[in-house]
N, C-alpha and C positions, 0 to 999 in steps of 0.2 A: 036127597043129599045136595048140597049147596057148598061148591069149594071156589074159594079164592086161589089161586096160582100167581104168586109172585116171583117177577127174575125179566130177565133179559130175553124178550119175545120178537119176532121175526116181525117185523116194521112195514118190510116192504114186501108185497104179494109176489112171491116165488122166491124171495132171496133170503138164504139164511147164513147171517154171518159168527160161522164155530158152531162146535160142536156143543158147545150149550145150547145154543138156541137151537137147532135144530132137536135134540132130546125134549127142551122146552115145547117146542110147536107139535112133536110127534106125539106126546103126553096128551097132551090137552086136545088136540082132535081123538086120540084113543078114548080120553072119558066122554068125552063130548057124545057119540057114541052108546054107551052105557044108558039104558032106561033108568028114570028118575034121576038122573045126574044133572045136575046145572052147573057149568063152568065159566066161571069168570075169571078175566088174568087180568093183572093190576101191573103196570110196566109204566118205562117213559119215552115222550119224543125223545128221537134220534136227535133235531134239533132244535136249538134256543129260540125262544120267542113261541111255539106253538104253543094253543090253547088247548087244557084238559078237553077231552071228547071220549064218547063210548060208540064202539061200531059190532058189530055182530058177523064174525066173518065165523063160516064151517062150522055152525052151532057153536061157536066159543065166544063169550059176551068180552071184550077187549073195553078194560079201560085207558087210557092216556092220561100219563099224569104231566104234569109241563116240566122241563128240565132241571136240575138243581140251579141255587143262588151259587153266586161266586163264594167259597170259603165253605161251603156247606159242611166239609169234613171238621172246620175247625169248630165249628157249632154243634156237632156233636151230631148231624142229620137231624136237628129241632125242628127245622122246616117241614122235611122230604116226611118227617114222622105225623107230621099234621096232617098233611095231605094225605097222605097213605091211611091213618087213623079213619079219615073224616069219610075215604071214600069205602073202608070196609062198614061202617058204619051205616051206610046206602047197601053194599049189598048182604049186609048180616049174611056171613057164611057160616057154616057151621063148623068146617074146620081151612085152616091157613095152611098153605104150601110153597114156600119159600126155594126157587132155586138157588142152589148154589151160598157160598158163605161171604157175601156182598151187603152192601147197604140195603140192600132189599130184605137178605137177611135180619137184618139186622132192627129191621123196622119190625119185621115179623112175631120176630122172638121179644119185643116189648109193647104189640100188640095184646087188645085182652080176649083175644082166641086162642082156641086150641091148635097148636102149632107145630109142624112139621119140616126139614131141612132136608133138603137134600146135598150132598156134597159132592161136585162135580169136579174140583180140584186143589191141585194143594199151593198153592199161589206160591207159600215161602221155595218151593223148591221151582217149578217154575220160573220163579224172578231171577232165579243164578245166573239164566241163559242171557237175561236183555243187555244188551252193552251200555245203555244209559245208567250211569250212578245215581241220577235223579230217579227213576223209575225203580229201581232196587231198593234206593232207601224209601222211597213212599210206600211198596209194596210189603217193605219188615215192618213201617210204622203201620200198617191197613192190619197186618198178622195180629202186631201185639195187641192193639185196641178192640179193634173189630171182629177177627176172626178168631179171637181167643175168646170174646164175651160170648158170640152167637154160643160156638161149642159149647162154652160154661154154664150157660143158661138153655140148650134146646130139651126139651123130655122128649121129642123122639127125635131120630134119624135114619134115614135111607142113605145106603152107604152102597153107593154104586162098583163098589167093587172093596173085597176084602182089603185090601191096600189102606183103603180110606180110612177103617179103624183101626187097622195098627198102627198105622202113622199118627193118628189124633190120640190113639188110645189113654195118655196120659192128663188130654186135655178135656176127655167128656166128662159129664157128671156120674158120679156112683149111678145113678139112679136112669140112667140116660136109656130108653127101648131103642137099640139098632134093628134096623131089617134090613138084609142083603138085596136089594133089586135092583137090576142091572137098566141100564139106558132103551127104552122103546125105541123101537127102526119101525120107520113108515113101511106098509104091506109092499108099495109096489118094489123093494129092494129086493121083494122075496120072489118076483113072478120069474122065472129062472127060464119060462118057457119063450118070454120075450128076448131073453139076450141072443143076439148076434153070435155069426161065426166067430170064435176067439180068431185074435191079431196077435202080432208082436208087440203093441203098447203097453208100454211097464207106467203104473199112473203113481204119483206122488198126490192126494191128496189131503192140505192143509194150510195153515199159514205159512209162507217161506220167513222164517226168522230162524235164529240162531239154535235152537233148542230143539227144534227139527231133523239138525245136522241135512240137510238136503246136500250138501257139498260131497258129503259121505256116496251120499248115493248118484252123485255124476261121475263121481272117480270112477267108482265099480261098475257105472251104465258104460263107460269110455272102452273098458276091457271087452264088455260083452257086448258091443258094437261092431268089434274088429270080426267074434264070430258069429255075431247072429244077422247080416247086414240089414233085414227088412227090419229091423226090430227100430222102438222110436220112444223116447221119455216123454210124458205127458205131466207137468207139474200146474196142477192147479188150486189154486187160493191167492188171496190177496197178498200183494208184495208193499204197500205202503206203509204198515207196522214198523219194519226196518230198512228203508231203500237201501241204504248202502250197505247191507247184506245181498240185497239182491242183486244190484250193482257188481259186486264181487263174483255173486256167481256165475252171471252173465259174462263176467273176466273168464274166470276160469273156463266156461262152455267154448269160449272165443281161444282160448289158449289150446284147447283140446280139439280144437277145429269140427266142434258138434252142432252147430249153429242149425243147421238141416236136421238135427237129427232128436234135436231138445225144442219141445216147446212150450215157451211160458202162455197160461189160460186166462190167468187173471182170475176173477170174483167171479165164480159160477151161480147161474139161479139155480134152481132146484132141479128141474126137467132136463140142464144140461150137465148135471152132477149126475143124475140116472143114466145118460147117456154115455157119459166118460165108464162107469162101474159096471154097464153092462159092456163097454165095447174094449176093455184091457184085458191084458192076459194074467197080470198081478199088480195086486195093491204094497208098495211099500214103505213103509215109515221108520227110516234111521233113527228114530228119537232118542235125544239124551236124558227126557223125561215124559210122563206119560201117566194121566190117572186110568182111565178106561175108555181109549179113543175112540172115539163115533167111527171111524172111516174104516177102523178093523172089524166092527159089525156088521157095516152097511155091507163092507165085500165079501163078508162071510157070507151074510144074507142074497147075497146076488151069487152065489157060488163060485166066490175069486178066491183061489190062494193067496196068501198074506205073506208078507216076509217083514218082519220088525224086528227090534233090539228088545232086548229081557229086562226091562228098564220100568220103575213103578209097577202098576197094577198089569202090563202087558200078558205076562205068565200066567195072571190067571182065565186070559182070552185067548190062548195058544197053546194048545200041547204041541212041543216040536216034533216035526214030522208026522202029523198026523193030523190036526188042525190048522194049521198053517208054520210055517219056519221062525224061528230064532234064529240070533246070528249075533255074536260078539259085539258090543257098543264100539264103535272108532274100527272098526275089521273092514277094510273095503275088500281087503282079495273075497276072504269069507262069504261077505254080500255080493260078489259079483261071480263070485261060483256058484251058490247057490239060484241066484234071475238065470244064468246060463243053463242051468238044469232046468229051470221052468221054465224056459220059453223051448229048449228043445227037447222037451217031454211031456207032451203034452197028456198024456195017459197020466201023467204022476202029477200034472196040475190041475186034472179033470177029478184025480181022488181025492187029492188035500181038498180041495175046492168041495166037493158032493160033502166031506165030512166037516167041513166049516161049516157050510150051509146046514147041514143039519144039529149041528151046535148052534146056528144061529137062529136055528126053528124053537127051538127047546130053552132059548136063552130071553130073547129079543124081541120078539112077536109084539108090536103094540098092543094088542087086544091082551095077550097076557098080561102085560107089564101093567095096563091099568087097570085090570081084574085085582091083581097085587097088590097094587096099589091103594085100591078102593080098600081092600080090609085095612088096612091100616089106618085111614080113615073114620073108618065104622067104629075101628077097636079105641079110636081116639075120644070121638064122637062118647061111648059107650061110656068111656071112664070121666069121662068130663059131664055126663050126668046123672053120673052115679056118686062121684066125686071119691070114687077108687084110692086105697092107700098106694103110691110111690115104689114100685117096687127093688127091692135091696139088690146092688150087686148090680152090673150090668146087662139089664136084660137081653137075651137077643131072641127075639119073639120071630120065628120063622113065617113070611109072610106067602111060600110057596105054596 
């Protein structure tokens, strides 16, 4: 079996930037993996002026495509669709796997292979958060064009969290096969025997922009500072998406007089993203929106209690009180009762946590995830040469 993997792939050796790409890179070292598997992923320079190249990192054959022309969207991706054409053409695969509902998509679904989508997020709802109007309105015109053809035209989808189809529901085709398979986490999130003595660091990780609400969660770290004194905010991800978000919050930290007690990480590589998830006592994401966030798996996987807002697809990664906590979207007392209860209780963050973790055994596992995977593949493969009738109705072909 011979798969193409198209999307947004990790560039730089250790550094994965968002929760796509890291799904993207966890994926693809899982088939890579797999006897008779050959993977190849098809992506592009980070930046302009690099030349196509193919490199072979972790069993995964990486090609490099060179960066888009200026206007490329107004051309319809005529360009990016040659290149992309020209280079599956070199690795004839037998079937296409397109992350995410992007240009890359987009390429995919008018390629002449058998083709597969994954959906990693919902962009229209998403783009509410950005405070740029240019970026909003690029983001509805990216919707209507692009992200409405891919859906109208993919015959299959993985749909990384039940969210994904009821939200699209209106936009797939009758005829559309969904499979429910959730985001692969790399093994070592799962070695629980390496983590460290639990601390009092509460970790934030993600992008600091607006859609985050991170500001949510400095008000409520402020409260449980007064009682927990050894206790310390850990916020790591990139702050240049929106500086004067960050800007702001670095006010408010200065205003709260938390400066000792809040630290920004910046861009973590991989090995030091392990280290933050093994070394906190809980994961939390205020999010105002949310498809199915990599950082609630990763610390389920590494057996961290979670604390998030019931926002998008979240609910179906948390039972409250029992997989990790819910808590009111905009509630800061709420959120900052509840971090005070986990950090001083460590019994009831040792439980939520052992039962995350075992949801994320049963959920996550890369090796499952690209077993999963693989059939759907195979079932692709199967019907594409047999040249199978279309099946009526929306199928949802369980790939568990």
């Amino acid at each position: 079996m011979r798969i193409a993997l198209a999307g947004d792939y990790p560039t730089e050796a250790g550094m994965v930037r968002g929760g796509v790409q890291a799904a993207f890179g966890y994926l693809a070292g899982a088939l890579a993996n797999c006897p008779g598997v050959d993977v190849h992923v098809v992506t592009m320079h980070k930046r302009p002026g690099l030349q196509p190249c193919s490199t072979l990192v972790g069993g995964v054959h990486v090609h490099y495509l060179r960066t888009f022309p200026r206007f490329e969207f107004a051309r319809n991706f005529r360009t990016y669709q040659k290149w992309f054409d020209a280079k599956l053409a070199e690795i004839r695969p037998d079937v296409v796997h397109a992350q995410d509902t992007t240009d890359h998509g987009y390429a995919a679904v008018r390629c002449p292979y058998p083709t597969v989508i994954t959906v990693h997020g919902i962009r229209r709802e998403d783009s509410k958060y950005n405070r740029s109007v240019r970026v909003r309105a690029r983001n509805l015109l990216y919707c209507l064009l692009i992200e409405r053809y891919i859906l109208n035209h993919t015959h299959y989808l993985i749909a990384i969290s039940p969210y994904v189809t009821s939200y699209f529901s209106r936009q797939l085709r009758p005829d559309t096969e969904i499979h429910h398979i959730g985001n692969a986490i790399d093994p070592r999130y799962f070695e629980r025997n390496l983590a460290r003595t639990p601390n009092c660091a509460v970790l934030f990780a993600g992008r600091v922009i607006p859609r985050k609400r991170v500001e949510d969660l400095v008000y409520a770290f402020a409260r449980v500072a007064a009682t927990v004194p050894e206790s310390e905010l850990r916020i790591a991800g990139e702050t240049e998406s929106e500086p004067a978000y960050a800007e702001s919050l670095r006010s408010t930290i200065a205003s709260l007089r938390l400066q000792e007690r809040v630290r920004f990480l910046g861009q973590l590589n991989e090995n030091q993203v392990l280290d933050e998830f093994r070394n906190c006592a809980a994961l939390v994401l205020p999010s105002a929106q949310e498809t199915a966030p990599m950082v609630i798996s990763q610390a389920q996987a590494a057996g961290k209690p979670v604390i998030a807002t019931p926002v998008g697809g979240v609910p179906d990664m948390i039972r409250d009180g029992q997989t990790g906590f819910l808590t009111p979207l905009g509630d800061r007392e709420a959120l900052s009762r509840r971090l005070a209860e986990i950090l001083l209780n460590p019994s009831l963050a040792a439980k939520v946590g052992g039962a995350g973790h075992r949801f994320a055994e049963a959920s996550y596992r890369a090796e499952s995830i690209a077993l999963r995977t693989l059939k759907v593949y195979f079932r692709m493969k199967e019907q594409a040469t047999a040249g199978a009738p279309r099946l009526q109705g929306i199928a949802r072909w369980n790939a568990a």
